[in-house]
N, CA, C and O atoms as a GROMACS GRO file, in nm:
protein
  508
    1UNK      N    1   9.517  -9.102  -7.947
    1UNK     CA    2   9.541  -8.978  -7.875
    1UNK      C    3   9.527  -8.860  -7.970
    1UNK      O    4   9.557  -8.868  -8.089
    2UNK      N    5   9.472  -8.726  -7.900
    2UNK     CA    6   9.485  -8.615  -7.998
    2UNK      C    7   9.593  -8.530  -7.943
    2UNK      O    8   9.581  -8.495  -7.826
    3UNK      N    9   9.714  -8.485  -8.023
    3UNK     CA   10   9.824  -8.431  -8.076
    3UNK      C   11   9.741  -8.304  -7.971
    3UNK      O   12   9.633  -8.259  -8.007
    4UNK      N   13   9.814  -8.251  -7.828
    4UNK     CA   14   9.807  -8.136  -7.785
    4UNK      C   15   9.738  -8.151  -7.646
    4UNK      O   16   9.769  -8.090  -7.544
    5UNK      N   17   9.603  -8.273  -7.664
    5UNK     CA   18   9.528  -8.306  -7.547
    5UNK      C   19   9.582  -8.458  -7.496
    5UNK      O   20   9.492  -8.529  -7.451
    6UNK      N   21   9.696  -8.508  -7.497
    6UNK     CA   22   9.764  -8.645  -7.474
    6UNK      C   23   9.693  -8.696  -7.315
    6UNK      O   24   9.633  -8.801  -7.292
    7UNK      N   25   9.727  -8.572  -7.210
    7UNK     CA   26   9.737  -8.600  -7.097
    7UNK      C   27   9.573  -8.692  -7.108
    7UNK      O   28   9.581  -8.815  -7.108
    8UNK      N   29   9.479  -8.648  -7.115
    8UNK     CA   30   9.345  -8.635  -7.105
    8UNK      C   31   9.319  -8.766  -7.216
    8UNK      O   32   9.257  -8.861  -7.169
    9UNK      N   33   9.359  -8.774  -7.344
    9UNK     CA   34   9.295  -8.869  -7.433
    9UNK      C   35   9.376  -9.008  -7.464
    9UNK      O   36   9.356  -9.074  -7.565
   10UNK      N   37   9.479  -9.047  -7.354
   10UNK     CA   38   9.576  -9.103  -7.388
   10UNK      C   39   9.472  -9.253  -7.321
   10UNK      O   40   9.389  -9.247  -7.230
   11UNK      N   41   9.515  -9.380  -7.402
   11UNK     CA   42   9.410  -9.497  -7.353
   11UNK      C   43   9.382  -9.483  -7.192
   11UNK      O   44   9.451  -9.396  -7.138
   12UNK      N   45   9.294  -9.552  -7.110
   12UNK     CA   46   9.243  -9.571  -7.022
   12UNK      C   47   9.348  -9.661  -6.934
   12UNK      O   48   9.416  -9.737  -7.003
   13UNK      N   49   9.368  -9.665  -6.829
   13UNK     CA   50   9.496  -9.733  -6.759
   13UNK      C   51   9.368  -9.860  -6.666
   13UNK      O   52   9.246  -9.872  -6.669
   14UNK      N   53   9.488  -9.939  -6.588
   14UNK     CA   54   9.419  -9.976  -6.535
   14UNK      C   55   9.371 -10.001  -6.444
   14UNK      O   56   9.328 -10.113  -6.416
   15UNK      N   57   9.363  -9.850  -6.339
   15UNK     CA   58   9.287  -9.824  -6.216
   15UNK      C   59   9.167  -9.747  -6.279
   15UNK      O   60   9.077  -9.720  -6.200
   16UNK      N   61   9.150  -9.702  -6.421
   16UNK     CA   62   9.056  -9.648  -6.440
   16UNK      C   63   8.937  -9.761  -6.531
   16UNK      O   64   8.820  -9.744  -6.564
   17UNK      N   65   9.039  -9.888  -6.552
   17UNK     CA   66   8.947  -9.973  -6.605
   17UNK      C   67   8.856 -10.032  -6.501
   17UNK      O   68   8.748 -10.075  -6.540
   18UNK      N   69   8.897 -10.041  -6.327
   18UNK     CA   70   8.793 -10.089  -6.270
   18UNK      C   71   8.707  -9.966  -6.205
   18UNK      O   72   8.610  -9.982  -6.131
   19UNK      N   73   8.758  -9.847  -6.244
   19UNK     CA   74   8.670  -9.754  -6.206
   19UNK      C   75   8.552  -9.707  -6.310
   19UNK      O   76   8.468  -9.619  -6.288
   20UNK      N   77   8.570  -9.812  -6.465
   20UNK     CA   78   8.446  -9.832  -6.562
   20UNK      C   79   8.415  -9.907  -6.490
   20UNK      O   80   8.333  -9.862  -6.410
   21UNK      N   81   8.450 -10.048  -6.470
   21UNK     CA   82   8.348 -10.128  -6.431
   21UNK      C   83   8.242 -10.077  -6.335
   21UNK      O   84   8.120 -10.089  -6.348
   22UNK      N   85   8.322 -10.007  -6.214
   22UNK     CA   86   8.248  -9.959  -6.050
   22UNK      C   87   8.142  -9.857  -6.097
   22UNK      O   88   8.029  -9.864  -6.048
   23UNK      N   89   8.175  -9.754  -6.198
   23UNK     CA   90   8.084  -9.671  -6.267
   23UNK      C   91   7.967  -9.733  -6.314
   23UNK      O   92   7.851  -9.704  -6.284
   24UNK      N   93   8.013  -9.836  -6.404
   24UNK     CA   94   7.889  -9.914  -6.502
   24UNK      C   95   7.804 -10.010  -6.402
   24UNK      O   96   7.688 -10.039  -6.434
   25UNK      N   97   7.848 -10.050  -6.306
   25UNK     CA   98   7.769 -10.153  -6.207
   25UNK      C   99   7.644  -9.989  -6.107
   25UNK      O  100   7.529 -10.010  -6.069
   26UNK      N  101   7.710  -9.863  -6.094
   26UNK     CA  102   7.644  -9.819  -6.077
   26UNK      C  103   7.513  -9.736  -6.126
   26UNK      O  104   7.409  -9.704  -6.069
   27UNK      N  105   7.563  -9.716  -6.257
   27UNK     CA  106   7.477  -9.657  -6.388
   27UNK      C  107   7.348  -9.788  -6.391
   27UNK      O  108   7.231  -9.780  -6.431
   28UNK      N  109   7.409  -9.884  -6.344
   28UNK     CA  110   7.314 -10.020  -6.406
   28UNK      C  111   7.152 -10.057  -6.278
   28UNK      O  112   7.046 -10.118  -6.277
   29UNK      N  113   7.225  -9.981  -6.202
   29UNK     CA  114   7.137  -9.989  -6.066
   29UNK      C  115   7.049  -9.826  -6.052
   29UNK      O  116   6.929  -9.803  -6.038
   30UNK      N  117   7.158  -9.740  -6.061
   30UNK     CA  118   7.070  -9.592  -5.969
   30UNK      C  119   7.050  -9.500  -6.046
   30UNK      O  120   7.004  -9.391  -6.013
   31UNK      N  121   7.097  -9.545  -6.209
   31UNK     CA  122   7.096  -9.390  -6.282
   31UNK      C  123   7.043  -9.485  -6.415
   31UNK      O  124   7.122  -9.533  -6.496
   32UNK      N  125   6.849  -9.506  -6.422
   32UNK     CA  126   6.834  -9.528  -6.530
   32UNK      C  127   6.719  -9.423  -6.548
   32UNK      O  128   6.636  -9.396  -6.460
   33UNK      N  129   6.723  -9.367  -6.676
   33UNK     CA  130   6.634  -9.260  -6.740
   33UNK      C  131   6.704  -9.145  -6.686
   33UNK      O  132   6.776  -9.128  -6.588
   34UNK      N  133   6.641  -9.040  -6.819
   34UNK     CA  134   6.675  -8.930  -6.804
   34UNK      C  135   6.665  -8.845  -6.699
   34UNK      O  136   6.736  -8.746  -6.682
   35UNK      N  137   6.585  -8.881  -6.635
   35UNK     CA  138   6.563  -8.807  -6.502
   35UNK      C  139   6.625  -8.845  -6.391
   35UNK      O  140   6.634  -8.772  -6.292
   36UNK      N  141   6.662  -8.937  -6.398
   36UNK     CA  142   6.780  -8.994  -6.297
   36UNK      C  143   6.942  -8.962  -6.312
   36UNK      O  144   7.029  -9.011  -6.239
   37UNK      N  145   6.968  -8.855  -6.439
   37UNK     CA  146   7.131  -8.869  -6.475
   37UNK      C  147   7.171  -8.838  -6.369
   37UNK      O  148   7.085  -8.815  -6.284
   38UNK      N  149   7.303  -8.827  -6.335
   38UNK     CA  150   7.401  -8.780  -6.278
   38UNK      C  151   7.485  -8.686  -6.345
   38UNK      O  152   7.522  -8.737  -6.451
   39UNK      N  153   7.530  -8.578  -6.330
   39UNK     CA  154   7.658  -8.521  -6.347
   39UNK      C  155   7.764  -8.560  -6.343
   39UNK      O  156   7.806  -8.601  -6.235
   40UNK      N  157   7.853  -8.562  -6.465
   40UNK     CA  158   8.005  -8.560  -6.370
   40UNK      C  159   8.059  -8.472  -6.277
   40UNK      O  160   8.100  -8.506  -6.166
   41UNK      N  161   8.059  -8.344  -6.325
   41UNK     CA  162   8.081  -8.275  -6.120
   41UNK      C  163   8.033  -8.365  -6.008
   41UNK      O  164   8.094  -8.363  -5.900
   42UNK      N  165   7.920  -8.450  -6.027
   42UNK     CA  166   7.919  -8.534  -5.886
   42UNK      C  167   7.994  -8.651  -5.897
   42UNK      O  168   8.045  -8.695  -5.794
   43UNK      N  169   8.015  -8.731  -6.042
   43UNK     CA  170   8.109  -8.813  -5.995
   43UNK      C  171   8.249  -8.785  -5.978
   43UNK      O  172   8.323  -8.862  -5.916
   44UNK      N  173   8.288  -8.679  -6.028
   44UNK     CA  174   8.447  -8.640  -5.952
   44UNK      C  175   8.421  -8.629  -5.832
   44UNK      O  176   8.489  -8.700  -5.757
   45UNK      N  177   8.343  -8.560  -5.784
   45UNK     CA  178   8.349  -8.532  -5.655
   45UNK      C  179   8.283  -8.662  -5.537
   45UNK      O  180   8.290  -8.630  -5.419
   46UNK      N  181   8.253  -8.731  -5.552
   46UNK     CA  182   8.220  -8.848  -5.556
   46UNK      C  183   8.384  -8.908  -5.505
   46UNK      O  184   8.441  -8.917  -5.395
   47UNK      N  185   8.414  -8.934  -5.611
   47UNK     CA  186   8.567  -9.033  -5.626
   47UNK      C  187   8.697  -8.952  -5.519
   47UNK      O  188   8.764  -9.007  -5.433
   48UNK      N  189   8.700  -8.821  -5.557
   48UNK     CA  190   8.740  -8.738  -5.479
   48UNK      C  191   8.727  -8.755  -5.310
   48UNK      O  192   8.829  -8.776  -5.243
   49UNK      N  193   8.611  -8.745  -5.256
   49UNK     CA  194   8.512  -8.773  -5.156
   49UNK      C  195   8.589  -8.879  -5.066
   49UNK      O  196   8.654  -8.868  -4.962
   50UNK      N  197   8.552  -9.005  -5.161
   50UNK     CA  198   8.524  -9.121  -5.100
   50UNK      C  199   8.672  -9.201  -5.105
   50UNK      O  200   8.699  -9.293  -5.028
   51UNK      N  201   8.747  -9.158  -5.190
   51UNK     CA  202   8.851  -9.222  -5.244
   51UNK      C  203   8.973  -9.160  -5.273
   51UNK      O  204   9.078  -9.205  -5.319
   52UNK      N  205   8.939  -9.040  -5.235
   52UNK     CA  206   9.086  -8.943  -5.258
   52UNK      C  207   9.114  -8.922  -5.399
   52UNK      O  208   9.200  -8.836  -5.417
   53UNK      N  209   9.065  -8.978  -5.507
   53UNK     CA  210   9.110  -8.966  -5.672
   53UNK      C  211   9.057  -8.814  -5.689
   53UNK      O  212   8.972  -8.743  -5.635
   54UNK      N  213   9.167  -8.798  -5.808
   54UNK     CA  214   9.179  -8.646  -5.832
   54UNK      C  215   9.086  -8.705  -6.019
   54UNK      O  216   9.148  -8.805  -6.055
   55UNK      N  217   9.042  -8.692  -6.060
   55UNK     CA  218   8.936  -8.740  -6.187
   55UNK      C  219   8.935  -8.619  -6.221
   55UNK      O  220   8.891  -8.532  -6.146
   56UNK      N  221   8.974  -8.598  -6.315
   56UNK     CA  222   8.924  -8.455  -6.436
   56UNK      C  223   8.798  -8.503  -6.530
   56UNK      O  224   8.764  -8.620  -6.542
   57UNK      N  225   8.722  -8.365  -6.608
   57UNK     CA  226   8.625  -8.421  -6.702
   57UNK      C  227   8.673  -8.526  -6.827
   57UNK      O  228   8.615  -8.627  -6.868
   58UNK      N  229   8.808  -8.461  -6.876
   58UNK     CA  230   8.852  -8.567  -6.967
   58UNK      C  231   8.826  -8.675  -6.964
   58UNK      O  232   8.747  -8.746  -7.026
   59UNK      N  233   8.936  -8.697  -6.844
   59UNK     CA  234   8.947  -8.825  -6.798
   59UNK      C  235   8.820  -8.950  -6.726
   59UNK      O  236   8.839  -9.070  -6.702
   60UNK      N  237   8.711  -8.880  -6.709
   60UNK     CA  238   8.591  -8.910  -6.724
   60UNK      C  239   8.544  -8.928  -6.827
   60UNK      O  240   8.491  -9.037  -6.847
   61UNK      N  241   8.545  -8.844  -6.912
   61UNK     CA  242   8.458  -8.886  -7.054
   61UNK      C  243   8.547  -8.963  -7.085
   61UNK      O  244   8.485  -9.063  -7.123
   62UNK      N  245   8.676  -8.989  -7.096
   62UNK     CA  246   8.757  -9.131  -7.180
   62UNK      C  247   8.708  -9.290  -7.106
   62UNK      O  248   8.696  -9.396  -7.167
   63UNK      N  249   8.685  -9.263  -6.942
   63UNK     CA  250   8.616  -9.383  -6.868
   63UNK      C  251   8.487  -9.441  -6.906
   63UNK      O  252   8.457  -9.560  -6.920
   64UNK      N  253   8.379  -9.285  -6.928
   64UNK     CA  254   8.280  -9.267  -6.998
   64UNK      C  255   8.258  -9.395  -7.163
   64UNK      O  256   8.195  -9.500  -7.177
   65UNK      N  257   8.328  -9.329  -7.239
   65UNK     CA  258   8.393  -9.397  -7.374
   65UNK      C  259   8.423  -9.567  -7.325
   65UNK      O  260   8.354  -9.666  -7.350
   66UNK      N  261   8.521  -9.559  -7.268
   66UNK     CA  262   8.546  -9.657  -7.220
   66UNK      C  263   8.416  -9.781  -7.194
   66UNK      O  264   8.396  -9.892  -7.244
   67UNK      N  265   8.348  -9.706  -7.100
   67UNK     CA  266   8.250  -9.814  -7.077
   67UNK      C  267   8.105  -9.857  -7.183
   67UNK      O  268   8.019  -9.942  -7.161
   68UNK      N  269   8.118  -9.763  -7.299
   68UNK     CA  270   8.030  -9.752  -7.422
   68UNK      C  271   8.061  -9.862  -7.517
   68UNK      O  272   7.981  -9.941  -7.567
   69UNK      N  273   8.218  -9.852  -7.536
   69UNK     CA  274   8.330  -9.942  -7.627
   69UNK      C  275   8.296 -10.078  -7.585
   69UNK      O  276   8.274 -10.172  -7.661
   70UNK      N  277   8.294 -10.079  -7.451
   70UNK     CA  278   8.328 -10.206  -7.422
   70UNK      C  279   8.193 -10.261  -7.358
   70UNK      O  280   8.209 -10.344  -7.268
   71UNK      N  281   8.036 -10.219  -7.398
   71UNK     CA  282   7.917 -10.282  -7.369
   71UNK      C  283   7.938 -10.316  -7.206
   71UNK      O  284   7.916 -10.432  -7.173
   72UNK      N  285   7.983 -10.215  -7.094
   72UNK     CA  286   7.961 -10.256  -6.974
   72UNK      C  287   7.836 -10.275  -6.915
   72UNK      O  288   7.814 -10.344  -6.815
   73UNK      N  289   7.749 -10.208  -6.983
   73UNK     CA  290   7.592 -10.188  -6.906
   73UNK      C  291   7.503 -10.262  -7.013
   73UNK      O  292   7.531 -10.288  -7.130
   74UNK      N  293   7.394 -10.286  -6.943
   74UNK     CA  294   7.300 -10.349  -7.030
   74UNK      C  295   7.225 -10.286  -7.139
   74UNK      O  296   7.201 -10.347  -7.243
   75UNK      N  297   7.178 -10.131  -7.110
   75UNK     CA  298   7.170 -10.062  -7.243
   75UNK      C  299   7.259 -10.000  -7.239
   75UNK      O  300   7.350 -10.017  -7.157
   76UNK      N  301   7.255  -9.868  -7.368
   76UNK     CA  302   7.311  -9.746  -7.341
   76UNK      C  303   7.329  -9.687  -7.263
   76UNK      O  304   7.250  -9.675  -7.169
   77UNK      N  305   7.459  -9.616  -7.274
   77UNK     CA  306   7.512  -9.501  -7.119
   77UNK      C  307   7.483  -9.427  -7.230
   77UNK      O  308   7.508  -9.461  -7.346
   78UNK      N  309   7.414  -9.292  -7.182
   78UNK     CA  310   7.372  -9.200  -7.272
   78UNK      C  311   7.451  -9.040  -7.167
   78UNK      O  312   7.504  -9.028  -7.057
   79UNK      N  313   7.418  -8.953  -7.277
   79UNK     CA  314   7.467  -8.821  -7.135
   79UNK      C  315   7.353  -8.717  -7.217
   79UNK      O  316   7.308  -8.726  -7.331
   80UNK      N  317   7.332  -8.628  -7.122
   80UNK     CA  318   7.248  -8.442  -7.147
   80UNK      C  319   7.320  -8.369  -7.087
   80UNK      O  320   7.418  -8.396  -7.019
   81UNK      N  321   7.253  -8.226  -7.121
   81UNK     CA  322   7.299  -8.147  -7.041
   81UNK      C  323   7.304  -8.158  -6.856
   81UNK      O  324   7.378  -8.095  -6.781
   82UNK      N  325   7.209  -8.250  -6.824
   82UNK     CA  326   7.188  -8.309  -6.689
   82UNK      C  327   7.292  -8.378  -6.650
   82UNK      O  328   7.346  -8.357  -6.541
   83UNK      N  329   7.337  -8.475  -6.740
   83UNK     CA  330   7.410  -8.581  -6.687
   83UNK      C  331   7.427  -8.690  -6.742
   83UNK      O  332   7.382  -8.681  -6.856
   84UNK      N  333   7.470  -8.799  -6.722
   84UNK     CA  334   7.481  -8.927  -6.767
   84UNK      C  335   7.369  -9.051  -6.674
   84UNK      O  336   7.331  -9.079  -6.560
   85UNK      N  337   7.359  -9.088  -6.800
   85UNK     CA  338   7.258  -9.192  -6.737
   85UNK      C  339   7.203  -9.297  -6.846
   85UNK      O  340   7.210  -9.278  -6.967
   86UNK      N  341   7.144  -9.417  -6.781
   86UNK     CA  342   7.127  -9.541  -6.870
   86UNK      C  343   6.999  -9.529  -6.958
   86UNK      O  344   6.903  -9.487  -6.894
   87UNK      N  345   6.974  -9.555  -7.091
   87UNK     CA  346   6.847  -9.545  -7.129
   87UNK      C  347   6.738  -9.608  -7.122
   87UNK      O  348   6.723  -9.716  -7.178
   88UNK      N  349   6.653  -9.553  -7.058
   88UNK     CA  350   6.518  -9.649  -6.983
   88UNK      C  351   6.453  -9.740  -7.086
   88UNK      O  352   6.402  -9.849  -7.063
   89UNK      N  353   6.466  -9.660  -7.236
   89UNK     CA  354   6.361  -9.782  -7.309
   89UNK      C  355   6.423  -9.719  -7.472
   89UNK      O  356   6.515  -9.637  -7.464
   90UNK      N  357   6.376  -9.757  -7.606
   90UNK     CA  358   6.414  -9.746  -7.700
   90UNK      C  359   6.406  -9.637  -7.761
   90UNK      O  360   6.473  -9.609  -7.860
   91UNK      N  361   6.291  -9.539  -7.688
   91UNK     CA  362   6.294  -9.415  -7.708
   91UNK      C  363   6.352  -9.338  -7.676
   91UNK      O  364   6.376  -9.244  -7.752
   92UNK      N  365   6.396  -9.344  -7.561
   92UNK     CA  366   6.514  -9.247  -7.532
   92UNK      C  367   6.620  -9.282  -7.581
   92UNK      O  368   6.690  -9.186  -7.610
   93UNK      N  369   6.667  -9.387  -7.606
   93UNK     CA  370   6.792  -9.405  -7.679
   93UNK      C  371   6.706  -9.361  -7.836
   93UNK      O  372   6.716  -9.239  -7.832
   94UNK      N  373   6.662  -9.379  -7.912
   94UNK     CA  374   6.615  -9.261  -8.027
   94UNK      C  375   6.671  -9.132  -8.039
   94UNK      O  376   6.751  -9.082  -8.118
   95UNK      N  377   6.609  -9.092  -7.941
   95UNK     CA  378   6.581  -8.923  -7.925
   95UNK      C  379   6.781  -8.865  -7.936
   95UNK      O  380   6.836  -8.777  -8.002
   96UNK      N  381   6.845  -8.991  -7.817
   96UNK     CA  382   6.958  -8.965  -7.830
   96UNK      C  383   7.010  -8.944  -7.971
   96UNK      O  384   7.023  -8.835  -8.028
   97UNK      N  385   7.033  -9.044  -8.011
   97UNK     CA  386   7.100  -9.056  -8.147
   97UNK      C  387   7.038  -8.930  -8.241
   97UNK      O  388   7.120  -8.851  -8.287
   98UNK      N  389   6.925  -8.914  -8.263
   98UNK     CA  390   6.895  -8.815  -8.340
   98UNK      C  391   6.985  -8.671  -8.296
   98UNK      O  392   7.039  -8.595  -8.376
   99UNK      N  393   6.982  -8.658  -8.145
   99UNK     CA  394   7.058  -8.549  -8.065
   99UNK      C  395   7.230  -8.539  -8.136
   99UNK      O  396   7.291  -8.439  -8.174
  100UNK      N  397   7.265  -8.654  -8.134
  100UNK     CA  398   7.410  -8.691  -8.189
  100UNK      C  399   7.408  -8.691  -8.295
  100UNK      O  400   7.513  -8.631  -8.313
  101UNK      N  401   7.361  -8.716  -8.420
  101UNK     CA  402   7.342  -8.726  -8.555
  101UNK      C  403   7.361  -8.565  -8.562
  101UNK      O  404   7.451  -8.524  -8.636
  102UNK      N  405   7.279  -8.464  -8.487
  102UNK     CA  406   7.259  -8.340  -8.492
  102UNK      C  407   7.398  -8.277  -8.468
  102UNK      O  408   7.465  -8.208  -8.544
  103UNK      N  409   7.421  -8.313  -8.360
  103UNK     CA  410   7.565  -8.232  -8.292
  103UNK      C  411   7.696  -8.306  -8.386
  103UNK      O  412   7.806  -8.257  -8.360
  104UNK      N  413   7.697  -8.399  -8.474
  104UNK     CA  414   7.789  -8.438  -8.562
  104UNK      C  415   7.789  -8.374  -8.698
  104UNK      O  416   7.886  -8.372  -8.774
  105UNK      N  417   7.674  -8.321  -8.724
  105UNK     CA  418   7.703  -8.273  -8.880
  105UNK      C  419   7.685  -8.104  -8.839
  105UNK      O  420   7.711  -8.027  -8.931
  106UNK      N  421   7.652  -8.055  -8.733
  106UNK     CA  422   7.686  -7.932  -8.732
  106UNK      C  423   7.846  -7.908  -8.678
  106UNK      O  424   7.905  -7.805  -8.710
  107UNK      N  425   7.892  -7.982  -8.619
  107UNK     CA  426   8.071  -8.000  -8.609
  107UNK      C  427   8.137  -8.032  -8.710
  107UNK      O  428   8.259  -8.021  -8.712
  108UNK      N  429   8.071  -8.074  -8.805
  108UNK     CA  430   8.142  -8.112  -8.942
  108UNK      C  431   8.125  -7.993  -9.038
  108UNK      O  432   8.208  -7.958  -9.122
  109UNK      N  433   7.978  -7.924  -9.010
  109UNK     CA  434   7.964  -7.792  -9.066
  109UNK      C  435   8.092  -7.724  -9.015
  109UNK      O  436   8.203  -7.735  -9.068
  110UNK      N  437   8.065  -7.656  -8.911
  110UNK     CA  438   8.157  -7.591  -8.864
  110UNK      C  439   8.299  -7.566  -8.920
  110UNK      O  440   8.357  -7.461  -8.945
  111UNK      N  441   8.359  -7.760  -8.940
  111UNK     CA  442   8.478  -7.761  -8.974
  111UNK      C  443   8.527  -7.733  -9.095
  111UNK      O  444   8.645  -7.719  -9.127
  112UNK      N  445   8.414  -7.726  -9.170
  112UNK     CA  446   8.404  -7.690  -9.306
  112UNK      C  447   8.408  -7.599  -9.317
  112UNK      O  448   8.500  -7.573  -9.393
  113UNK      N  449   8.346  -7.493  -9.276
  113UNK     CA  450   8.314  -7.369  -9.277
  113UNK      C  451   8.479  -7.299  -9.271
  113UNK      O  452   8.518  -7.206  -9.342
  114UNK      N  453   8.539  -7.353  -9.193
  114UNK     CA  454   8.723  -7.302  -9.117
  114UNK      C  455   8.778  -7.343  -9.216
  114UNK      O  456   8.832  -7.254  -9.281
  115UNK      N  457   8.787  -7.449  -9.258
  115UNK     CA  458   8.852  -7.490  -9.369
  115UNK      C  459   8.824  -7.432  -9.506
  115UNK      O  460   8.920  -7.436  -9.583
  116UNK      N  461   8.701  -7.373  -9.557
  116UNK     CA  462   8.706  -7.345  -9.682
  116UNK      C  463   8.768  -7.228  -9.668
  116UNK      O  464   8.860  -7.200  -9.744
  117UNK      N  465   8.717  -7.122  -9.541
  117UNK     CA  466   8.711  -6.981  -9.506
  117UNK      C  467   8.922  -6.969  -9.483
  117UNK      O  468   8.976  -6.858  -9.485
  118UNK      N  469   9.003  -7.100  -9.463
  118UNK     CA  470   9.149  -7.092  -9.458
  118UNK      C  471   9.215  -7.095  -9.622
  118UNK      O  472   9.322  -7.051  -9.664
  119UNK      N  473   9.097  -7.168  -9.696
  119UNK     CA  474   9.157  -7.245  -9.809
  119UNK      C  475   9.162  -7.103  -9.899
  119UNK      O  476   9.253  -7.059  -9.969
  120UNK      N  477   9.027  -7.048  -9.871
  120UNK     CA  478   9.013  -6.903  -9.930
  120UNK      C  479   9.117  -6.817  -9.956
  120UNK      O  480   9.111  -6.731 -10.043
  121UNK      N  481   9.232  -6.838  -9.868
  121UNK     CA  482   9.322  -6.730  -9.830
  121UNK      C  483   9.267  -6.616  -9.705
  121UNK      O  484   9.332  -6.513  -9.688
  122UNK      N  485   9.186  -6.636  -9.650
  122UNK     CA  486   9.141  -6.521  -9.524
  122UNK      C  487   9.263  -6.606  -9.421
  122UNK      O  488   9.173  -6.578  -9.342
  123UNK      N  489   9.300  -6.631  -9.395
  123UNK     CA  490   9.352  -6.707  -9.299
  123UNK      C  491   9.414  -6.609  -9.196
  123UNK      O  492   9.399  -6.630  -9.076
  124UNK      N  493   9.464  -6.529  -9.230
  124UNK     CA  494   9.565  -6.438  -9.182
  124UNK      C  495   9.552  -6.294  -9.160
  124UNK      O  496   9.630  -6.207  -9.119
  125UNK      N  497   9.410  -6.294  -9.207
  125UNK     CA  498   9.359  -6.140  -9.256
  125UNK      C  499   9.343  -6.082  -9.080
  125UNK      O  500   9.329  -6.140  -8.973
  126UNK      N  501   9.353  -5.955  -9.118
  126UNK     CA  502   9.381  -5.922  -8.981
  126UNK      C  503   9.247  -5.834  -8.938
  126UNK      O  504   9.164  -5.786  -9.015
  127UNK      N  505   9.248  -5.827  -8.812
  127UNK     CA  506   9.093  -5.794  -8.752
  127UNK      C  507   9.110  -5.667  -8.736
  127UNK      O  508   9.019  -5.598  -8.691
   0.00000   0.00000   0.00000
């Protein structure tokens, strides 16, 4: 869990473990390639819809996680700015990872950047 976001990052329970599975049996059928993602706005609203569940994004991306951790689908569950969806072939799972490799060391930049710019003593300096 992260210290502040509990509600949202706290393990996966287990009405949301068969709502990985129900997710991943569907990712495995109607959402392969990039052009097929889905949104989560549609699967909350979706679950919402059909089932009355109240699903936040968190709590999606931890189901999300969830079903990555635990190899529910036959390839990768991948996500874009589009949506989530399964990767059609080895290239798109490529392209991903390079995408993630990217968005990990500029978040690590970043964090660096706060951290030296605190260590400095600016911390407090006033605007």
């Amino acid at each position: 869990m992260i210290p502040g976001y509990e509600d949202i990052t706290c393990e996966v329970n287990e009405e949301e473990i068969e709502m990985a599975k129900e997710i991943a049996r569907a990712f495995s059928v109607k959402y392969i390639g990039k052009e097929n993602a889905v949104s989560g706005a549609k699967i909350i609203a979706s679950y919402k819809k059909n089932r009355g569940y109240n699903l936040n994004d968190g709590r999606l991306r931890k189901i999300i996680q969830y079903i990555r951790l635990n190899c529910l689908t036959a390839r990768p569950l991948l996500a874009s700015a589009k949506g989530y969806y399964i990767a059609r072939n080895d290239e798109e799972l490529k392209k991903w990872l390079i995408t993630m490799d990217k968005r990990i060391r500029q978040t690590q930049y970043t964090r660096d950047c706060v951290k030296f710019f605190s260590i400095a003593g600016n911390q407090y300096k006033e605007i």
